[in-house]
N, C-alpha and C positions, 0 to 999 in steps of 0.2 A: 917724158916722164918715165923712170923704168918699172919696167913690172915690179911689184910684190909678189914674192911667191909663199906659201902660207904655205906648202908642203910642196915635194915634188912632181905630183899631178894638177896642186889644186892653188890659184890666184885668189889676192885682193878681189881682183875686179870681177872674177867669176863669184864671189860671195856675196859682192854689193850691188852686181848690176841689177837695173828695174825698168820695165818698161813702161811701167805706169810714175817712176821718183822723174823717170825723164821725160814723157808726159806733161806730168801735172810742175815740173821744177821742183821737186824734192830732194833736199839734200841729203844722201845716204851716203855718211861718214861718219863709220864706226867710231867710240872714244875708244879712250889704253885700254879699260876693262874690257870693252867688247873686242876689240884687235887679240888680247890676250883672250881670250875664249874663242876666235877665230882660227887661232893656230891648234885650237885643243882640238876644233872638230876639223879641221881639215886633215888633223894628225888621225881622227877616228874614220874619216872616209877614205883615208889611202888606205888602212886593215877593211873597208866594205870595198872599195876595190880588190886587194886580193881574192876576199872572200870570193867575191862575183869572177874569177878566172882573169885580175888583171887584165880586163878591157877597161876601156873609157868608160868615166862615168859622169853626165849631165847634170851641174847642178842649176835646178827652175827655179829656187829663191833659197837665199843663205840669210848675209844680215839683213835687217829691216829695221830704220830706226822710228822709233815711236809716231810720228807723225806718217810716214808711209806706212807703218802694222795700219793705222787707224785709216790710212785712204783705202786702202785693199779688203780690211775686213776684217783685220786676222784677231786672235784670240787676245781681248785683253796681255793676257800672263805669257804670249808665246815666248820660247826658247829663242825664236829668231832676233826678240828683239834683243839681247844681251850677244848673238853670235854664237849662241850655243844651236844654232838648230840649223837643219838643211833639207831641204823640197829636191828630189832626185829624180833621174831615170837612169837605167843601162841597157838600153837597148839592144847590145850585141848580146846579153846576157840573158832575157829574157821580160817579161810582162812583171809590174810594181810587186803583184804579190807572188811571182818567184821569186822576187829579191829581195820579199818580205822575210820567207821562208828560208830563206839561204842564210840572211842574217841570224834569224830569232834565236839558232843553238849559242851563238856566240855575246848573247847582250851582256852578259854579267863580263864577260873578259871584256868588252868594251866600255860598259859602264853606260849601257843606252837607255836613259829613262823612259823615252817613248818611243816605240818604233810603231808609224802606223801608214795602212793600209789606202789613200785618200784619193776615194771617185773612180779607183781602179785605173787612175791615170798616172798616179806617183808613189814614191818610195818619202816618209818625212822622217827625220831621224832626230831627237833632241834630246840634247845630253843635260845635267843639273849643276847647279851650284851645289846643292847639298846629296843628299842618297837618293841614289838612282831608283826608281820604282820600277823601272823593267816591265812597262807595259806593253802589252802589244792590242793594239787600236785597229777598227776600221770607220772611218766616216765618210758617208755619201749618204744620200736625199733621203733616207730612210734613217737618219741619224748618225749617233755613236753609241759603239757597240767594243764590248773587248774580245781579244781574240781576231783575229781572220777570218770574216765570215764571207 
């Protein structure tokens, strides 16, 4: 089966894979609308890869369709499950909230509705169907909070 490639850094399979869809036998197969929202943000991670000095950049969950958002946790309304959101790291670049911080000058040229902060293990980046709110988030065991704290 040949790759997809969603951008020039960034795969299908690196957007859909899950260790828990293949686990539990969940099928995580984007539709048209989420495929077409998958190219939007993989189009917005190759501009957080430049941003980040054009290293590599890991993505830890992309799409996620509704029956695996609900095995894992995730938020009702998330961005992941339409393919607008992505769970990151850049390692060669630095820790999640230097990459918080490197992004946040640029959310409005990007059009990033949430950029947030999460467990201080990851970078989550989710874009909108309608007007981007340009939030910037932290969540871990102490809650959610705006800003980078």
């Amino acid at each position: 089966m040949p790759t997809t490639q969603l951008s020039p850094h960034f795969t299908l399979a690196e957007f859909t894979y899950s260790e828990t869809a293949a686990r539990q036998g969940i099928p995580n197969q984007p539709d048209a609308a989420a495929m077409e929202n998958l190219y939007r943000t993989a189009d917005v991670m190759e501009k957080v890869r430049t941003i980040c000095g054009s290293v590599p950049v890991t993505i830890t969950s992309g799409y996620r369709g509704p029956q695996l958002n609900k095995a894992i946790g995730g938020a009702t309304n998330s961005a992941h499950m339409y393919g607008l959101g992505a769970d990151f790291i850049v390692p060669s670049f630095g820790d999640p909230l230097a990459v918080c911080k490197a992004i946040e000058p640029h959310m409005k040229d990007l059009g990033i509705d949430q950029l947030i902060w999460e467990y201080s293990d990851w970078t989550h980046l989710g874009l909108s169907s309608g007007a981007p709110r340009y939030q910037c988030l932290t969540i871990d065991n102490n809650g959610t909070r705006y800003g980078f704290a």
